[in-house]
CHARMM-style PDB file with segment names, atoms N, HN, CA, C and O in Angstrom:
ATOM      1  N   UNK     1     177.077  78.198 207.141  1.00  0.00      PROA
ATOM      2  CA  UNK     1     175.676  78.174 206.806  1.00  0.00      PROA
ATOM      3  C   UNK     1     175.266  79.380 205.974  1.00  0.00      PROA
ATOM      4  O   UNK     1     174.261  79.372 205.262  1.00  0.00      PROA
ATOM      5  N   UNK     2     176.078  80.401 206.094  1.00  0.00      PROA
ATOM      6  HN  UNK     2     176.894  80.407 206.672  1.00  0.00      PROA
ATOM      7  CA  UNK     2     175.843  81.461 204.915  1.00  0.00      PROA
ATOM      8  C   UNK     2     174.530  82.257 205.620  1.00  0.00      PROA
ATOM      9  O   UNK     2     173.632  82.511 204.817  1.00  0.00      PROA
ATOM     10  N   UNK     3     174.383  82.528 206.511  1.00  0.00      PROA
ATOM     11  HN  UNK     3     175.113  82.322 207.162  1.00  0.00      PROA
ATOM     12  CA  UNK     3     173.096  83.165 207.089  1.00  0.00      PROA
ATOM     13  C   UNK     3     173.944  84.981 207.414  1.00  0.00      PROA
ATOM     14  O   UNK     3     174.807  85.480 208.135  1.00  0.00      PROA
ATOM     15  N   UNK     4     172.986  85.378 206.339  1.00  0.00      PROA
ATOM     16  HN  UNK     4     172.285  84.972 205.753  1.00  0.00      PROA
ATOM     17  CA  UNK     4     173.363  86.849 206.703  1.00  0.00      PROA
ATOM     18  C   UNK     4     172.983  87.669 208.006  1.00  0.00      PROA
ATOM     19  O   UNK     4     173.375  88.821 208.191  1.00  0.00      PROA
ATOM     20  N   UNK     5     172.251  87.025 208.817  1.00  0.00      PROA
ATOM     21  HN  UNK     5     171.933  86.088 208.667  1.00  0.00      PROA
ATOM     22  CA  UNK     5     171.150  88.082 209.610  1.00  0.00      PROA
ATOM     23  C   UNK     5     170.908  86.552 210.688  1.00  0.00      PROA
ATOM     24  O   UNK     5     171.027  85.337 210.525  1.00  0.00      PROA
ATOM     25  N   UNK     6     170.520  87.454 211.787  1.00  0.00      PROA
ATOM     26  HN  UNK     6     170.422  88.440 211.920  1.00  0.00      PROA
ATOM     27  CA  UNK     6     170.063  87.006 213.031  1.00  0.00      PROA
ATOM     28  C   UNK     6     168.555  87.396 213.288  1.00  0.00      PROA
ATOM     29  O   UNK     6     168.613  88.597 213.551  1.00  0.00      PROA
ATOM     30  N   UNK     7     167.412  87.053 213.339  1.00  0.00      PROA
ATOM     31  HN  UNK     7     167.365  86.078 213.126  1.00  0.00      PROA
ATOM     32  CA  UNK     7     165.922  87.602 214.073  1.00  0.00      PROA
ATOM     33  C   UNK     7     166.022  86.845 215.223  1.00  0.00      PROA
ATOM     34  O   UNK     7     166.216  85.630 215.254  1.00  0.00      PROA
ATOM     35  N   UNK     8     165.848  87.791 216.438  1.00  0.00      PROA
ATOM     36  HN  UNK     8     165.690  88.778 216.414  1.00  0.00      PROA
ATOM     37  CA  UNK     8     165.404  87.028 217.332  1.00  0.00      PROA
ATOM     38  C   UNK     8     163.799  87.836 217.981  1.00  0.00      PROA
ATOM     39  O   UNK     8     163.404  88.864 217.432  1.00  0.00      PROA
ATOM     40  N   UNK     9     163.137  87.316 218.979  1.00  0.00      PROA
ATOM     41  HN  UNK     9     163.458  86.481 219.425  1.00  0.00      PROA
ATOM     42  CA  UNK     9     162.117  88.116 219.706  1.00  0.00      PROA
ATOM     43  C   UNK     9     162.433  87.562 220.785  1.00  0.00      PROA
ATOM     44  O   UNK     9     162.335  86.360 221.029  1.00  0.00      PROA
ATOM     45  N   UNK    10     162.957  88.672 221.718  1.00  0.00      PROA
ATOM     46  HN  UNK    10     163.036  89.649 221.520  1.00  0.00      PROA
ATOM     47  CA  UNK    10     163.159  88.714 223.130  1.00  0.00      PROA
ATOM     48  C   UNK    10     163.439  90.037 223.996  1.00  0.00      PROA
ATOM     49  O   UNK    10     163.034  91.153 223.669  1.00  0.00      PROA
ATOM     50  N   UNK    11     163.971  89.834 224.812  1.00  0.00      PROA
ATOM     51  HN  UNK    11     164.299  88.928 225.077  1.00  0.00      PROA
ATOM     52  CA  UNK    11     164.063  90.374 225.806  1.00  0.00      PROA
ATOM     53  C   UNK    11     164.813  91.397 225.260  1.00  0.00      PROA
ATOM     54  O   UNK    11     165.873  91.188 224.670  1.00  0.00      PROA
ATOM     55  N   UNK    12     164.199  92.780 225.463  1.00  0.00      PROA
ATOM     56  HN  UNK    12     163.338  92.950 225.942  1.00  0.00      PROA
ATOM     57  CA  UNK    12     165.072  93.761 224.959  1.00  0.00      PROA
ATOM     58  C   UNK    12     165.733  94.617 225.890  1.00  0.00      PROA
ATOM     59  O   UNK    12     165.813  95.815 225.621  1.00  0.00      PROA
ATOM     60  N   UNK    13     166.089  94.287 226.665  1.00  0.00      PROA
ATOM     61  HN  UNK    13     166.025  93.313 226.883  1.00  0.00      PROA
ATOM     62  CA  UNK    13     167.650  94.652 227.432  1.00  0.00      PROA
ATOM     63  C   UNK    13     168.278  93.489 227.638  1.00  0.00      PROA
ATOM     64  O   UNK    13     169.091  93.561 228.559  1.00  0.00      PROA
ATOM     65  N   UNK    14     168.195  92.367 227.083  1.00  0.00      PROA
ATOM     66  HN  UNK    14     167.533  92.308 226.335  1.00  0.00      PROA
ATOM     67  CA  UNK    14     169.183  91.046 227.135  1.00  0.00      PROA
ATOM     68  C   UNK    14     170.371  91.435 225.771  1.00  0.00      PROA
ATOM     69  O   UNK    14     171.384  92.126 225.883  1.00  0.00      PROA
ATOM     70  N   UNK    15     169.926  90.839 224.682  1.00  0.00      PROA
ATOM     71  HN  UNK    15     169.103  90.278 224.590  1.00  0.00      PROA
ATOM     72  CA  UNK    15     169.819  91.004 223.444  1.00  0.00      PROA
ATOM     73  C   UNK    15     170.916  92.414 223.017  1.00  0.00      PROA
ATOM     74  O   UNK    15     172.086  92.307 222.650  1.00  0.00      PROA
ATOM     75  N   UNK    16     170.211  93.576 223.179  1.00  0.00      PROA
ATOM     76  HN  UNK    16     169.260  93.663 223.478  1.00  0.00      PROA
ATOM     77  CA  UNK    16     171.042  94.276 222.378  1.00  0.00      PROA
ATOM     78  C   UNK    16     172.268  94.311 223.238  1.00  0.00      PROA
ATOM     79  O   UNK    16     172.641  95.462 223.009  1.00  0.00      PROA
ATOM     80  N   UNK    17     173.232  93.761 224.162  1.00  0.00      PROA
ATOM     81  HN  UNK    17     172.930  92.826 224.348  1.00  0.00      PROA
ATOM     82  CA  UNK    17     174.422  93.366 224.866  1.00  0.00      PROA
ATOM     83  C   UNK    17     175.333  92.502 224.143  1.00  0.00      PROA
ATOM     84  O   UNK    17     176.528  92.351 224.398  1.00  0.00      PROA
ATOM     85  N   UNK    18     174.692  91.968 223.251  1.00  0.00      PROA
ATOM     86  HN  UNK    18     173.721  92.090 223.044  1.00  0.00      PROA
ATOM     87  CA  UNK    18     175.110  91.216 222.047  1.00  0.00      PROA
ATOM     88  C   UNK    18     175.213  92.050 220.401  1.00  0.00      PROA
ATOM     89  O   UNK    18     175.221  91.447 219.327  1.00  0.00      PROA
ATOM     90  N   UNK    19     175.262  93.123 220.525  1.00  0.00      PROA
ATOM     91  HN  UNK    19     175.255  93.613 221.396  1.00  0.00      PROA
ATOM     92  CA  UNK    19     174.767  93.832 219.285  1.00  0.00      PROA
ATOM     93  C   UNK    19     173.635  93.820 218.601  1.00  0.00      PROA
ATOM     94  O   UNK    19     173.615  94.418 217.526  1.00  0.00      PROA
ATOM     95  N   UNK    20     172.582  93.214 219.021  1.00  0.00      PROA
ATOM     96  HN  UNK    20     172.597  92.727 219.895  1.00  0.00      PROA
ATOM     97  CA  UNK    20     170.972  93.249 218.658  1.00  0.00      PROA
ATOM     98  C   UNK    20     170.304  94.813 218.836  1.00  0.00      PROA
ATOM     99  O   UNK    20     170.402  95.672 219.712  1.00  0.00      PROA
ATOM    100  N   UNK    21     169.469  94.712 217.355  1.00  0.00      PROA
ATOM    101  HN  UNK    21     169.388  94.015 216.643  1.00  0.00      PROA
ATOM    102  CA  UNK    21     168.701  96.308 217.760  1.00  0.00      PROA
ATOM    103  C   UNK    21     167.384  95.910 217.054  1.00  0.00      PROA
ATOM    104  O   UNK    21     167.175  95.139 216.117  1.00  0.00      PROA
ATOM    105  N   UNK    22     166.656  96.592 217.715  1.00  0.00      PROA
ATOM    106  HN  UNK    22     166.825  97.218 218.476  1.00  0.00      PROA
ATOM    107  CA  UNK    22     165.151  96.260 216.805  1.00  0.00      PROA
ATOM    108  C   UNK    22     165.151  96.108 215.237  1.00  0.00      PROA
ATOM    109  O   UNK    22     165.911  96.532 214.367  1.00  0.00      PROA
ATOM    110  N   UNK    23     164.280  95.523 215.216  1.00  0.00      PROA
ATOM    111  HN  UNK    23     163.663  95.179 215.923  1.00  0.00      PROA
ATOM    112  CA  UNK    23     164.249  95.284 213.630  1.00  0.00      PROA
ATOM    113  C   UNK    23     163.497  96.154 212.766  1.00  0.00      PROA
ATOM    114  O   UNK    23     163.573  96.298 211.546  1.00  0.00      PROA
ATOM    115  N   UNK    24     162.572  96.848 213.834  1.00  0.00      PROA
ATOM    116  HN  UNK    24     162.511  96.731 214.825  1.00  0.00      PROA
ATOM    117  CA  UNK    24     162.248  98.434 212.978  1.00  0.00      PROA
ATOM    118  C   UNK    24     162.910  99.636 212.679  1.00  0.00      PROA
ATOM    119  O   UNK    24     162.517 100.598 212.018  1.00  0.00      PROA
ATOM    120  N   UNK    25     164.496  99.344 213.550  1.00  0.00      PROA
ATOM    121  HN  UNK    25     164.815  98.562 214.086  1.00  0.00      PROA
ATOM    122  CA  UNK    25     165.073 100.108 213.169  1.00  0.00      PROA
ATOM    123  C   UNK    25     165.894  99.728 211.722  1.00  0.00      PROA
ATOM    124  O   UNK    25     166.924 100.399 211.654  1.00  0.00      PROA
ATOM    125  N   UNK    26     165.745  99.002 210.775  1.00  0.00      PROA
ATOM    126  HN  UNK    26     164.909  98.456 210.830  1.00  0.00      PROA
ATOM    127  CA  UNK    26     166.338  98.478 209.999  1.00  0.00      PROA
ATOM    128  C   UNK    26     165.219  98.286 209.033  1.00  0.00      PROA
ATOM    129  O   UNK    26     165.307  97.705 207.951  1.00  0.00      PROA
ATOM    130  N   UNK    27     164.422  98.701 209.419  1.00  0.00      PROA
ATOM    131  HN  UNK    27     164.351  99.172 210.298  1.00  0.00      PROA
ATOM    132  CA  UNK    27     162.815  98.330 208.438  1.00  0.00      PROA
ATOM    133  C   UNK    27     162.035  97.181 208.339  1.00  0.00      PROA
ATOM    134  O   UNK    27     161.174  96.955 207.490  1.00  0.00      PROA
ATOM    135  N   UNK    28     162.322  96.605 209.085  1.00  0.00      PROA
ATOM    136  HN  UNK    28     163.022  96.789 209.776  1.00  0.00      PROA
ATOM    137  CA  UNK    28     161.697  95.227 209.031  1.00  0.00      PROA
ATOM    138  C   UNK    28     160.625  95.110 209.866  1.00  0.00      PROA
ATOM    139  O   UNK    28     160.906  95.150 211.064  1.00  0.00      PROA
ATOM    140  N   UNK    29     159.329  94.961 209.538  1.00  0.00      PROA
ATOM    141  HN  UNK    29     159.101  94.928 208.565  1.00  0.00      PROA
ATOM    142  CA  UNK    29     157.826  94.571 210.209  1.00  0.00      PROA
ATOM    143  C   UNK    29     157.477  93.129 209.903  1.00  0.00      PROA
ATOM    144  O   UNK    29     157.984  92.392 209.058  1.00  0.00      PROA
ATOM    145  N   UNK    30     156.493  92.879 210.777  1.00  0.00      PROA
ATOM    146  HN  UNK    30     156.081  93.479 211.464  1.00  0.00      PROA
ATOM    147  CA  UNK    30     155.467  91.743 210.458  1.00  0.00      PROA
ATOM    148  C   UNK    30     154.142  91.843 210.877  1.00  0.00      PROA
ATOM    149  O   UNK    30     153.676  92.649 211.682  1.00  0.00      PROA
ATOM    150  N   UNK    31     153.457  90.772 210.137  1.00  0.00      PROA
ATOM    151  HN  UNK    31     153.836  90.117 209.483  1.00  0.00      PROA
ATOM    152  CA  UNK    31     152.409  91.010 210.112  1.00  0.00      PROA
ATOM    153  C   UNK    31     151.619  90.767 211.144  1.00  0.00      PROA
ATOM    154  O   UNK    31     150.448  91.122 211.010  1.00  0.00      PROA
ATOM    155  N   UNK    32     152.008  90.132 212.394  1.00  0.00      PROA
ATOM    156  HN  UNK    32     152.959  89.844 212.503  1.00  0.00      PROA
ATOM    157  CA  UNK    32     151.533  89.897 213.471  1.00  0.00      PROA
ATOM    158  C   UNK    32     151.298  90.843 214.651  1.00  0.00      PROA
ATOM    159  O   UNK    32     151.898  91.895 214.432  1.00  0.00      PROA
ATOM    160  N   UNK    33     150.721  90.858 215.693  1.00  0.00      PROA
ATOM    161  HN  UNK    33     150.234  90.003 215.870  1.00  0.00      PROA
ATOM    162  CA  UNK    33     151.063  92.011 216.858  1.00  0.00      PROA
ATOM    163  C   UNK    33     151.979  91.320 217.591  1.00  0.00      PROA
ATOM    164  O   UNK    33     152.053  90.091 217.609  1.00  0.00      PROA
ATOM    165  N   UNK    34     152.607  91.989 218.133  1.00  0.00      PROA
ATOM    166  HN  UNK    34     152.547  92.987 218.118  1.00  0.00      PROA
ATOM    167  CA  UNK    34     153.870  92.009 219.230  1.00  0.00      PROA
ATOM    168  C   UNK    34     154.879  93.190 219.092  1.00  0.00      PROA
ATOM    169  O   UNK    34     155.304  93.932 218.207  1.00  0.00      PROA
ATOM    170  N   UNK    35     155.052  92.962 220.526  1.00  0.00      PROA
ATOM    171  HN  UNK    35     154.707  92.359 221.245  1.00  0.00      PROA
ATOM    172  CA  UNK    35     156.080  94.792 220.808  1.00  0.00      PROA
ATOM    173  C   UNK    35     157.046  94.209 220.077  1.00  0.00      PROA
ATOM    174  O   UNK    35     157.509  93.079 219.916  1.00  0.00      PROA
ATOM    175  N   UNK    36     157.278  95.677 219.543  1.00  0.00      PROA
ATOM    176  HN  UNK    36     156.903  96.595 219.673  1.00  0.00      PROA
ATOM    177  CA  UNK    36     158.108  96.040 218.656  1.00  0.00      PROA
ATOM    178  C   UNK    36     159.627  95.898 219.122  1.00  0.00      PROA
ATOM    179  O   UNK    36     160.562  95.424 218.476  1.00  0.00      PROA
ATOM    180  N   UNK    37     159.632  96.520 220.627  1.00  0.00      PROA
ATOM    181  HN  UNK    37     158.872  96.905 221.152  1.00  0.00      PROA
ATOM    182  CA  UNK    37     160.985  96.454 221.061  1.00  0.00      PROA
ATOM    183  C   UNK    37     161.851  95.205 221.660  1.00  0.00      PROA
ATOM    184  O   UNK    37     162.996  95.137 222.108  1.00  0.00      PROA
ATOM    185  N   UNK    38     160.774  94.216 221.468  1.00  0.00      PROA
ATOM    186  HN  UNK    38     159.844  94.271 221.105  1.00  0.00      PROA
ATOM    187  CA  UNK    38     161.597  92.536 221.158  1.00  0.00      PROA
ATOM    188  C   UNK    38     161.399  92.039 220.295  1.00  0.00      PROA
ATOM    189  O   UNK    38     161.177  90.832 220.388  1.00  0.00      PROA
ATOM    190  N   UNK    39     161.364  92.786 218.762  1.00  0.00      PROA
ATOM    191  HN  UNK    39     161.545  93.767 218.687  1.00  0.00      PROA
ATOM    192  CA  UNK    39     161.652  91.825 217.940  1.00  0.00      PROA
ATOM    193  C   UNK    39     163.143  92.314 217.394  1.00  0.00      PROA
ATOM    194  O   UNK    39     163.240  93.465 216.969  1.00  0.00      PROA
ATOM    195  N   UNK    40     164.169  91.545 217.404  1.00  0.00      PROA
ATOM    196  HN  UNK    40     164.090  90.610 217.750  1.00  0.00      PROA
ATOM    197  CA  UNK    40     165.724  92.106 217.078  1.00  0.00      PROA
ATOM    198  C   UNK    40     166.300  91.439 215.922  1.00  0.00      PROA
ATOM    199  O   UNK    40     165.923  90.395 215.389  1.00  0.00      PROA
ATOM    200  N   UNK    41     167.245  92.177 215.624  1.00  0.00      PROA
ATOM    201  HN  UNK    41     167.552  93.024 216.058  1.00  0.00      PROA
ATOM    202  CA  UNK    41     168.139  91.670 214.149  1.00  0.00      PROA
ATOM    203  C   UNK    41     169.779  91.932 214.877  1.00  0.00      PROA
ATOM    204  O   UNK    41     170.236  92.763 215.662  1.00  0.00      PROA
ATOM    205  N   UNK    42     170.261  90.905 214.241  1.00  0.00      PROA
ATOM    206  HN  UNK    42     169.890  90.230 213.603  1.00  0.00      PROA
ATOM    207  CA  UNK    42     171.888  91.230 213.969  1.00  0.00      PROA
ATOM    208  C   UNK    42     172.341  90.888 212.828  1.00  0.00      PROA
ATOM    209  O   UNK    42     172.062  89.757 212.431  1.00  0.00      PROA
ATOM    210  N   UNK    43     173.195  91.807 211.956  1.00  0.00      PROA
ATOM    211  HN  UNK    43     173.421  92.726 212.278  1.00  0.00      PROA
ATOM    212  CA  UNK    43     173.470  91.352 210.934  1.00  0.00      PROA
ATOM    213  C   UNK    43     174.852  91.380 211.154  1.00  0.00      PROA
ATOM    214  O   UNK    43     175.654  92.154 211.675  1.00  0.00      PROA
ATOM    215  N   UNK    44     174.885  90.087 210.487  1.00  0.00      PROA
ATOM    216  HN  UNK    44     174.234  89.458 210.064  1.00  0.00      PROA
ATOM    217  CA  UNK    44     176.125  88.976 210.592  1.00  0.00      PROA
ATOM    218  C   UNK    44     177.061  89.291 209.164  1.00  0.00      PROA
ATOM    219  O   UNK    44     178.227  88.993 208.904  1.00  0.00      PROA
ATOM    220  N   UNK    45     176.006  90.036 208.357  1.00  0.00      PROA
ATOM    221  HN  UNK    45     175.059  90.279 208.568  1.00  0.00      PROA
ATOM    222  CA  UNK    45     176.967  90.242 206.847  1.00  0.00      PROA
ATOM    223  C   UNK    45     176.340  91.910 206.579  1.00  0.00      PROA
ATOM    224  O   UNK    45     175.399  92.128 205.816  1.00  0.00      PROA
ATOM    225  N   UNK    46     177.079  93.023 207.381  1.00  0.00      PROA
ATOM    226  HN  UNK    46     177.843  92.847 208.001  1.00  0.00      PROA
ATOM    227  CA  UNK    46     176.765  94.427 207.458  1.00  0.00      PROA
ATOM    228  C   UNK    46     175.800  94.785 206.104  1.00  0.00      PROA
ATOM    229  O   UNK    46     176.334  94.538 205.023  1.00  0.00      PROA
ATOM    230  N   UNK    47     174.427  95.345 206.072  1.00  0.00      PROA
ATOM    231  HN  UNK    47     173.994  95.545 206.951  1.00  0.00      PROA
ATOM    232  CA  UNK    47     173.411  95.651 205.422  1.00  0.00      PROA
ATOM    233  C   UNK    47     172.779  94.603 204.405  1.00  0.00      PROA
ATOM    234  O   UNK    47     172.431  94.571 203.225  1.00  0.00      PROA
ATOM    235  N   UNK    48     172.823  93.749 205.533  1.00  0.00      PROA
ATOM    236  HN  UNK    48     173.105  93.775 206.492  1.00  0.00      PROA
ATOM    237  CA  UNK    48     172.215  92.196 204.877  1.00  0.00      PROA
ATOM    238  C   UNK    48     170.711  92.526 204.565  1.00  0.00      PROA
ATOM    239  O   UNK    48     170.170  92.174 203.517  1.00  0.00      PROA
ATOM    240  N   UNK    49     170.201  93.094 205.368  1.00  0.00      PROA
ATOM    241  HN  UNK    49     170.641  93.381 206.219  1.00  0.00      PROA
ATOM    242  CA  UNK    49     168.951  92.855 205.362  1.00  0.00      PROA
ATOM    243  C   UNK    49     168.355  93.648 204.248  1.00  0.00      PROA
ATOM    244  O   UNK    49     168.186  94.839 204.512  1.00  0.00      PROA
ATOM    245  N   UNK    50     167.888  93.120 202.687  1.00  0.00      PROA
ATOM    246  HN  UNK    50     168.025  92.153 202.473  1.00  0.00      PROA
ATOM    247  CA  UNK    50     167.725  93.714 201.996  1.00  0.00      PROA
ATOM    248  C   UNK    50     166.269  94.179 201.694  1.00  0.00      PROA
ATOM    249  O   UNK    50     165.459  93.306 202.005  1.00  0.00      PROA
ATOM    250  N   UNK    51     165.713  95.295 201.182  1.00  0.00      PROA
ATOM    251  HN  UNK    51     166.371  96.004 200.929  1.00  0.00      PROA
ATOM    252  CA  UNK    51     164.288  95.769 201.384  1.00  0.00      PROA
ATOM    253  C   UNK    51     163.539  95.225 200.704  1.00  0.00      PROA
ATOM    254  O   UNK    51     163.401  95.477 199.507  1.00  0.00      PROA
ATOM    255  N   UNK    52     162.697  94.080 201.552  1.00  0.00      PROA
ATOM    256  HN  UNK    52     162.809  93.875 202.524  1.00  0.00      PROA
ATOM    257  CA  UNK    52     162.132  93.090 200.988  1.00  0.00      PROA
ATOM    258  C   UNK    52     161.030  92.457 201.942  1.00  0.00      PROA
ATOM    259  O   UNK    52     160.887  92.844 203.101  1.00  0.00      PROA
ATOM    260  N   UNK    53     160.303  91.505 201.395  1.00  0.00      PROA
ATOM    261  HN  UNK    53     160.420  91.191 200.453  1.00  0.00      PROA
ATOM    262  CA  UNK    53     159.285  90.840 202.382  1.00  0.00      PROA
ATOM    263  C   UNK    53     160.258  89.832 203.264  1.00  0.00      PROA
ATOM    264  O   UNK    53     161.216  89.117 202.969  1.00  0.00      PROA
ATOM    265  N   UNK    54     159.418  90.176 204.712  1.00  0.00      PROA
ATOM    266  HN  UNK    54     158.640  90.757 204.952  1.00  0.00      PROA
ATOM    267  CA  UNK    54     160.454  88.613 204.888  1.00  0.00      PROA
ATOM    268  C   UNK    54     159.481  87.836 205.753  1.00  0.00      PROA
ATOM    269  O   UNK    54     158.729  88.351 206.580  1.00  0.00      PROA
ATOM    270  N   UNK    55     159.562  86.714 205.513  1.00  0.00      PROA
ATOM    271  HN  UNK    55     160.173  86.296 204.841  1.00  0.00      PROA
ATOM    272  CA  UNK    55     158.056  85.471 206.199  1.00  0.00      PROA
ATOM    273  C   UNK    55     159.043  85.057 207.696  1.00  0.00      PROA
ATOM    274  O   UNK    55     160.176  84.582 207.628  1.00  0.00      PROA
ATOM    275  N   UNK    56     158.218  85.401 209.160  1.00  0.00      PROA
ATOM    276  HN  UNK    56     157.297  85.787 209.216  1.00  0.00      PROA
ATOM    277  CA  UNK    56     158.307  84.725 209.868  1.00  0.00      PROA
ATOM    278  C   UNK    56     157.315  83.614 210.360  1.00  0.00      PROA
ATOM    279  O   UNK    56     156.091  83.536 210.252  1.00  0.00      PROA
ATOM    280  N   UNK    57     158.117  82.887 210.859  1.00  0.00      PROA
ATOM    281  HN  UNK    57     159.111  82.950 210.946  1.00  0.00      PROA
ATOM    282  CA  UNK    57     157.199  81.904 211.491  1.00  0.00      PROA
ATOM    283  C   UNK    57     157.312  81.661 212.943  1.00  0.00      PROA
ATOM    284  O   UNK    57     158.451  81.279 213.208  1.00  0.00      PROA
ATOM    285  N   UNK    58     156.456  81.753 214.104  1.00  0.00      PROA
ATOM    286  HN  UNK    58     155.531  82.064 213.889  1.00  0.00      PROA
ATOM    287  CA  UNK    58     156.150  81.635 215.256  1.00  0.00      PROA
ATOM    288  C   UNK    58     156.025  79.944 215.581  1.00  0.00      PROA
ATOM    289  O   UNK    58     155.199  79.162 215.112  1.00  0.00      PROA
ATOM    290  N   UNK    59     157.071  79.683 216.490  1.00  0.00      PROA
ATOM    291  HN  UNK    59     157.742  80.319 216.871  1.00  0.00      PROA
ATOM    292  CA  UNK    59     157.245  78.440 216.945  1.00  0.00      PROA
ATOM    293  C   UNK    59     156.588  78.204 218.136  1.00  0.00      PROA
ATOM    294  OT1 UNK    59     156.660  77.099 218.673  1.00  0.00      PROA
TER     295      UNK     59
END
């Protein structure tokens, strides 16, 4: 599927057990409120995440 990167929002002592770390530590915000320390990234292709907008959407 070619997906460089993982976002998840969860549980942040689940998650980074899997190699997940916040996504502010990597620079990534949104425009919504929610703690910061469940929203997570893994990158699947090392410094995928390039400095850029990125659109989430809340399911």
């Amino acid at each position: 599927m070619a997906y460089k990167s993982i976002v998840v929002l969860g549980h942040s002592e689940y998650y980074p057990k899997f190699g997940f770390m916040t996504a502010y530590e990597k620079g990534i915000i949104v425009s919504f409120e929610m703690p910061s320390e469940a929203f997570m990234i893994i990158e699947l292709i090392p410094n995928s995440p390039e400095k850029r907008s990125w659109y989430c959407e809340v399911f």
